[in-house]
C-alpha positions as CSV (number, residue, x, y, z in Angstrom):
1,X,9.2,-6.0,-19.1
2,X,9.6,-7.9,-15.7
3,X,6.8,-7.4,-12.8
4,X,7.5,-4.7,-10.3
5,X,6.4,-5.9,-6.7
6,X,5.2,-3.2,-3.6
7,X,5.6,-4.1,-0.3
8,X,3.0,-3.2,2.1
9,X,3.7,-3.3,5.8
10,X,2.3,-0.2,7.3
11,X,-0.4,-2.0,9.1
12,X,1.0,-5.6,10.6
13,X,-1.9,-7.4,10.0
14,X,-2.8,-6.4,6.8
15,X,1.0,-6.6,5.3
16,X,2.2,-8.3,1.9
17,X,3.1,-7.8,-1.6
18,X,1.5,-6.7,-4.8
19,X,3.2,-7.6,-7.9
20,X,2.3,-6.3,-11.6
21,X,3.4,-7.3,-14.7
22,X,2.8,-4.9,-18.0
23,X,1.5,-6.8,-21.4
24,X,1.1,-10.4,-19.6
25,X,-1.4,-10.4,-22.9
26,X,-1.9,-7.6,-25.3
27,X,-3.2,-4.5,-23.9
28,X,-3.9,-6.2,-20.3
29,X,-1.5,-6.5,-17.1
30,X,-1.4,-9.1,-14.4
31,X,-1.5,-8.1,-10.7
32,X,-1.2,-11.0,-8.1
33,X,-1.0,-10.1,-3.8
34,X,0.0,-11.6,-1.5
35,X,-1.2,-11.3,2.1
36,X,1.6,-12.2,4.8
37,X,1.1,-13.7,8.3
38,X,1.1,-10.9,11.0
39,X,3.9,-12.9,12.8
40,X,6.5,-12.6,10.3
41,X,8.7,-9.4,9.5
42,X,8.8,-8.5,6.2
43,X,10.2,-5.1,6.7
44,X,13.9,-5.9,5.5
45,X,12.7,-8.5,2.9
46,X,14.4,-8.1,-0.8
47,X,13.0,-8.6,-4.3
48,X,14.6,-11.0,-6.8
């Protein structure tokens, strides 16, 4: 199963991603963030 990402942006300061991957071991997931510079605009950004 690939990872699934969220975009948070609500709050400009506080903006990133949050990406979470089922099974990265047996019975456990993997979640990873990313925090983003408040400068940048992340609003139109698209996932791979």
């Amino acid at each position: 199963m690939g990872a699934k990402k969220i975009r948070f942006n609500d709050v400009c300061y506080r903006q990133g991603f949050l990406e979470v991957t089922a099974n990265i071991h047996p019975g456990h997931i993997n979640l990873e963030t990313w925090e983003i510079h408040p400068d940048l605009d992340i609003s139109e950004k698209e996932f791979d």
